[in-house]
N, C-alpha and C positions, 0 to 999 in steps of 0.2 A: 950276382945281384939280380938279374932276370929271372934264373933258375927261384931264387927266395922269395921273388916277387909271381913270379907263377905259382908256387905253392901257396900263398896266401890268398892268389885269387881262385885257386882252386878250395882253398879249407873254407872262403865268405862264398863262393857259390853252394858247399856242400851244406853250410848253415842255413843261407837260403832256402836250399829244400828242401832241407828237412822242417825249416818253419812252414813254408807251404807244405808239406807231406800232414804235419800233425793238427795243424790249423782246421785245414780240410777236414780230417778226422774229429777232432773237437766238433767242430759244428755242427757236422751229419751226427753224430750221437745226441747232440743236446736236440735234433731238431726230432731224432725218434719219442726224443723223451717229452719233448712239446704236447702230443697227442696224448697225454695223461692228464693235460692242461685245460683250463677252461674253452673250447673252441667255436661256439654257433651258443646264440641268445638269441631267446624268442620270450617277447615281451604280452603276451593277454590281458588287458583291462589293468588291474593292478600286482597281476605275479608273474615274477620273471625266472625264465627257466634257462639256468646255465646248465651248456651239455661239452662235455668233451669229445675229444676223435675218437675214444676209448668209447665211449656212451654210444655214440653213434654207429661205429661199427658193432656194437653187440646187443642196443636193446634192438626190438621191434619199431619203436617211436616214443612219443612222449604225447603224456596225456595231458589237453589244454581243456583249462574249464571258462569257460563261455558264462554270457551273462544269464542265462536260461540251463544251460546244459554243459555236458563235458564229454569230449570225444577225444580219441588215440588218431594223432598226426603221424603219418605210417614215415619211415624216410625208404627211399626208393635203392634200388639195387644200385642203380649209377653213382649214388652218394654213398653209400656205403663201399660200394670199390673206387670210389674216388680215395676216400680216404684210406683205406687198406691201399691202394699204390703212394699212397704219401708215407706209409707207413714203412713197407719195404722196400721203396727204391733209394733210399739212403743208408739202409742198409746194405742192400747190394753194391751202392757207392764204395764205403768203407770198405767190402770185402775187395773190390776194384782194386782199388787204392792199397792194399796189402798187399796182392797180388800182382803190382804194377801196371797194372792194366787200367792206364791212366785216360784215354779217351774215353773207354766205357763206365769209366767212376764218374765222368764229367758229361755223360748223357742219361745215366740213373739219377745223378740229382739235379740235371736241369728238368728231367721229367718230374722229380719230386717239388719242383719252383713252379708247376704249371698244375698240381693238382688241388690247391686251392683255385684257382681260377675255375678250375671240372666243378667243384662244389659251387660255386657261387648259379648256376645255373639250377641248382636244388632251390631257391630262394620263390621260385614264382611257384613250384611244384607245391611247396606247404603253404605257399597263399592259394593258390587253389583249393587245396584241399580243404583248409578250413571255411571259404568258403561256398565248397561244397555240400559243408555238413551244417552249414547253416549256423556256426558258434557266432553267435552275435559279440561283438566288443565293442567296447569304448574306443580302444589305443590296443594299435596290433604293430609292431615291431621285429623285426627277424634281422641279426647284424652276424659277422665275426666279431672274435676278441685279437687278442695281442697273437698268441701262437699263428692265428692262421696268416698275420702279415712276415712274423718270424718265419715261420720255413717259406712262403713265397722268397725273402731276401736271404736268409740263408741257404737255401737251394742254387740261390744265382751265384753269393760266393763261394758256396765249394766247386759248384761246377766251374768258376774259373780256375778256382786255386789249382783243381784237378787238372785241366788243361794245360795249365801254365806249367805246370811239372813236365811234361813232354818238353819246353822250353817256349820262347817268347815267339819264334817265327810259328813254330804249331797251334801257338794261344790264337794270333792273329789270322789264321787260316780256319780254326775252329769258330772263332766269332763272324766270320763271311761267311761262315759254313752256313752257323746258325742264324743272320740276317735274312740270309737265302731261303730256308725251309721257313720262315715265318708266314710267307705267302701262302704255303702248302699248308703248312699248321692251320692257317686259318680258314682256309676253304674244308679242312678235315673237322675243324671245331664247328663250322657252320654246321657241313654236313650231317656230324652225328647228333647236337643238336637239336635240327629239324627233322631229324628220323626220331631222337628217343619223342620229340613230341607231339609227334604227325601220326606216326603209327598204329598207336594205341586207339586213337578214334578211328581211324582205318579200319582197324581190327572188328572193333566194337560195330561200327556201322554196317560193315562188310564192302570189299573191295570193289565188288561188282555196283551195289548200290549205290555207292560213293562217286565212283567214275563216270557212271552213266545213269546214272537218275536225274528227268528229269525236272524232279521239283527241289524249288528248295524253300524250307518252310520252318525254321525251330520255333515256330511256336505248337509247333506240332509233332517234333521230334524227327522229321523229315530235313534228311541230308544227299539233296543229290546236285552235283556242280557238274554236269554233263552241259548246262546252259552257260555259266561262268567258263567255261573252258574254252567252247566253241567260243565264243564273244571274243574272250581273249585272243586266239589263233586271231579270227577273220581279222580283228580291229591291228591288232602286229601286220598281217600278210599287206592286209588293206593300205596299211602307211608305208610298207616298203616298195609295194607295187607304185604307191603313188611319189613318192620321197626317192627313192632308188635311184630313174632314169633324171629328174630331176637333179639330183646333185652329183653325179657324175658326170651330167652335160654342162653343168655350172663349174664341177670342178675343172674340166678340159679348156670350158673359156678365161678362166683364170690363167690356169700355165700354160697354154699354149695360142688363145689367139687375140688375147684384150693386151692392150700398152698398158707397159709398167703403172703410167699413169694411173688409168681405169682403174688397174688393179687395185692401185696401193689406197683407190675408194669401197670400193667394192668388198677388199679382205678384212675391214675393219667392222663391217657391216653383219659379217659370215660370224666372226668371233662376240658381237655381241650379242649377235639370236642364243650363241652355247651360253652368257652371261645372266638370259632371262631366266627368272624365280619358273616355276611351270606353275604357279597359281597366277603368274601372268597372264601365260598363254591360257590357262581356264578361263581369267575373265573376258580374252578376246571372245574365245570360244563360246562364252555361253552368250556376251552382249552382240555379238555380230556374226557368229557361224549358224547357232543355232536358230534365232530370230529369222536370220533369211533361209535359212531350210524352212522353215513353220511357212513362211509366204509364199515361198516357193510350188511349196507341194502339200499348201490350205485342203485343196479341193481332194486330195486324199485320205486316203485310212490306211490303217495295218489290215495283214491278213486275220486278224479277230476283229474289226470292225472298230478299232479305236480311233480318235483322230489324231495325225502328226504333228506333233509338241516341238519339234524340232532338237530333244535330247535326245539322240538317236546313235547308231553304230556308224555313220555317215560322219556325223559331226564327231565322233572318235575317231576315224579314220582322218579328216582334215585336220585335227590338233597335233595328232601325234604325225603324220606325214609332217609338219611345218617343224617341230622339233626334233624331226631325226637328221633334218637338212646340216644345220652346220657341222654334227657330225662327220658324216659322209661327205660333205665338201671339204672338210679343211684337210682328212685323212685321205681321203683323193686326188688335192691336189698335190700334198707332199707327196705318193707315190708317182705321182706323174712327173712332177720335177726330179725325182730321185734316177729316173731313166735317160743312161747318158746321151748328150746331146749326137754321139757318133752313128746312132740308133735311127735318128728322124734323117741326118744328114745320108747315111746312106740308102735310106728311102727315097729321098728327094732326087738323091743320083742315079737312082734304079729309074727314074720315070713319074714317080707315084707323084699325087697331086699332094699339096697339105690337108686337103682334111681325111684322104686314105692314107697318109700316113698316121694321123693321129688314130683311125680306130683300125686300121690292121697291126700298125707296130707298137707306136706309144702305150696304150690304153693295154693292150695285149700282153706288153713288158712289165705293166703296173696292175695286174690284176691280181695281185698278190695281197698288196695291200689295199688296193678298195675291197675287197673282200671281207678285210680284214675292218674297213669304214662300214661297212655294210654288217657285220656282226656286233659291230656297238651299237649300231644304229637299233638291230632288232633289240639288243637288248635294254636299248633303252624304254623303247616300245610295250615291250614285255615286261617293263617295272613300273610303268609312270602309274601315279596313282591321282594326286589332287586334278591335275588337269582334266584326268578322266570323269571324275568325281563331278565333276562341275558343270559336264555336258553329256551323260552316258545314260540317265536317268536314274541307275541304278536300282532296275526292276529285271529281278531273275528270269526272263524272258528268254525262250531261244532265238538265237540272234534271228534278226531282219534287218535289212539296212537302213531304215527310217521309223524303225521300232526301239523302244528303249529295252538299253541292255545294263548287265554289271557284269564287270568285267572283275576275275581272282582277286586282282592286289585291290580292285575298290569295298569287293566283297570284306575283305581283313580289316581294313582302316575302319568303315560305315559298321560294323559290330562290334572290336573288340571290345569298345571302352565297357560296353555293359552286358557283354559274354558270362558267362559260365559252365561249369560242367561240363559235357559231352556237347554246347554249343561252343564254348568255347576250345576243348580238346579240335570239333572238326574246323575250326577255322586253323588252326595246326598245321593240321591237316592240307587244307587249302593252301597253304605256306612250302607245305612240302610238294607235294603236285606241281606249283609256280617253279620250285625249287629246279625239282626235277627238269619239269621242261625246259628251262632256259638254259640246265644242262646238256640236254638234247642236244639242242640248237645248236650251241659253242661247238660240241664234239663233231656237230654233221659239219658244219661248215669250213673246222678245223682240218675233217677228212678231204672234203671234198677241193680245199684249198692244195693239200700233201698231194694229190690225186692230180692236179693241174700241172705240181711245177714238175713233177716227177714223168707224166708226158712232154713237156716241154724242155726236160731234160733229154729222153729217149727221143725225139724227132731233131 
């Protein structure tokens, strides 16, 4: 009876997979055959232009006429291999899949489920371009159809069906796989991104003039962020130099020398500074930081002779020092706490007072992750924008510290809405540059954290 009841669960598993085996296969084919289907609509005044993945990968573009005129909308190399890898990695699925080579069938059509999403960044590129070329419309429209939601969701289910053929504990190991790399996916999509469209104004501008020019002026076809960059650095350096020892000493009096009491006032205090909007802290900043800078320092001028307005790199530096705080406090005091109490006790038995113990051992144990408080911190610094916006002046000035400055991210926000062309390409640009740096930053600090505990390993 067991032996006739194992054969049956062996003949409904082998049904099983073979429904999954063919299933899979089913879908990746129809989803090749999708791309012959109507895929991208783009709507001009009153004619609408349906294109397929077919259309797309083999003309040059399509021609839009305009209420005045008519021009060729180019599609871009990335969209065109967006869609040629939509094309053939469901095919390479399928050969997977025959081959039993069932993980790699179930990572060609999850890549085929992610290459409409590659397309959909084509969408600002032909708005650009059209208005670039100046076609005047009515009503301009650019959408997918049916196919391009079809293989986004059938990409997903063959790649599980595919998966799930290795069996159920593989499927579930393969889906934590892919939860996992989604972090990584998405810093790669940012990435490439902001390269395919940072670079081209780069190019165009030229690397050197971009970097280190410094005027900057599009109404005059003058692109140099040598000013916005420095501005940025000092007003980041400026609020960590200020903000740093600030909430490190705040965090220490929390765990280690305030009564529970205190504390449990004080923590709630810390968590709703991370709660304010930062057009808050703008308006403090501009109704009260900058106003008493302007009083302060009346009877002064800039080094060009202007007077102090009180929007300055000063009053950047006081906005964002006050919003790096709960940061670096709350993630300093959990590494502080996190440091066992056997640690301070055997200080205390060596002799040491409590406050050498706190910064020779405690603080010393926990440098890890205030480190780690202190790299949000920059980076939050290094992104804020309305706050800045609000008290920076944002005048492309090379910094002074009582002189108004504009600082990258305020640069982006104060032009894009009515950018164009090669102004709008180098604000991209300026995107990527931001990009980059704050890449920097994380990798140095990342280094220099490995760098610490790996001596404090070897001593």
């Amino acid at each position: 009876m067991n032996m006739c009841l194992t054969e049956k669960e062996k003949k409904t598993e082998h049904i099983k997979t073979n429904i999954k085996f063919f299933s899979a296969v089913g879908v990746g084919a129809l989803i090749v055959l999708f791309f012959i289907f109507p895929y991208m609509q783009i709507i001009a005044n009153t004619k609408n232009y349906i294109l397929s993945g077919f259309d797309i990968l083999t003309l040059p573009g399509v021609e839009i006429a305009g209420l005045d005129k008519t021009a060729i909308i180019k599609f871009s190399t990335y969209m065109k291999a967006s869609v040629l890898l939509g094309a053939i990695s469901p095919i390479c699925g399928i050969l997977f899949l025959i081959f039993k080579k069932f993980r790699f069938a179930g990572i060609s059509f999850a890549i085929c489920a992610l290459t409409p999403l590659m397309s959909l960044i084509n969408i600002a590129n032909i708005k650009n371009q059209i208005i670039d070329l100046n076609i005047s419309s009515n009503r301009l429209y650019i959408g997918f159809l049916w196919p391009f939601f079809l293989i986004l969701i059938g990409g997903l289910i063959c790649s599980v069906l595919s998966l799930w053929l290795r069996g159920g504990e593989k499927l579930a190991e393969s889906v934590f796989f892919c939860f996992a790399c989604v972090s990584v996916g998405s810093v790669l999509f940012v990435t490439l991104y902001m390269a395919l469209s940072g670079i081209p104004a780069i190019s165009e501008i030229g690397l050197f003039k971009f970097l280190f020019g410094t005027k900057w002026n599009p109404s005059k076809q003058v692109y140099g962020i040598l000013p916005l960059i420095l501005s940025s650095i000092f007003g980041a350096a400026g609020a960590i130099i200020v903000g740093v020892p600030i909430g490190i000493l705040a965090a220490v009096f929390l765990s280690e020398v305030s009564s529970k009491k205190i504390a449990s006032l004080i923590r709630p205090v810390v968590e709703l500074l991370a709660g304010i909007p930062s057009v808050i802290y703008g308006f403090f900043g501009m109704l009260v930081i900058v106003p008493l800078i302007r009083n302060l320092f009346f009877d002064l001028t800039t080094l060009d002779g202007k007077p102090i307005i009180g929007d300055s790199l000063l009053a950047v530096i006081i906005v964002l020092a006050i919003m790096v705080l709960p940061t670096i406090i709350s993630t300093a005091e959990t590494s502080l706490r996190a440091v066992p109490i056997s640690y301070r006790e055997a200080s205390l038995g060596l002799g040491a007072t409590p406050t050498q113990t706190i910064f020779k051992v405690t603080v010393p144990a926990a440098k890890s992750g205030i480190l780690s408080g202190v790299v949000l911190g920059v980076g939050r610094a290094i992104g804020e924008t309305m706050a800045v916006i609000m008290v920076a002046g944002n005048i492309a000035n090379m910094p002074e510290l009582l002189g108004s400055v504009r600082l990258l991210t305020t640069g982006i926000a104060i032009d894009m809405a009515y950018s164009s062309g090669l102004f709008r390409q180098a604000l991209f640009g300026i995107g990527l540059v931001l990009f980059v740096f704050i890449m920097i930053v994380n990798i140095s600090f990342m280094l220099i954290s490995k760098r610490g505990v790996q001596i404090d390993a070897n001593s």
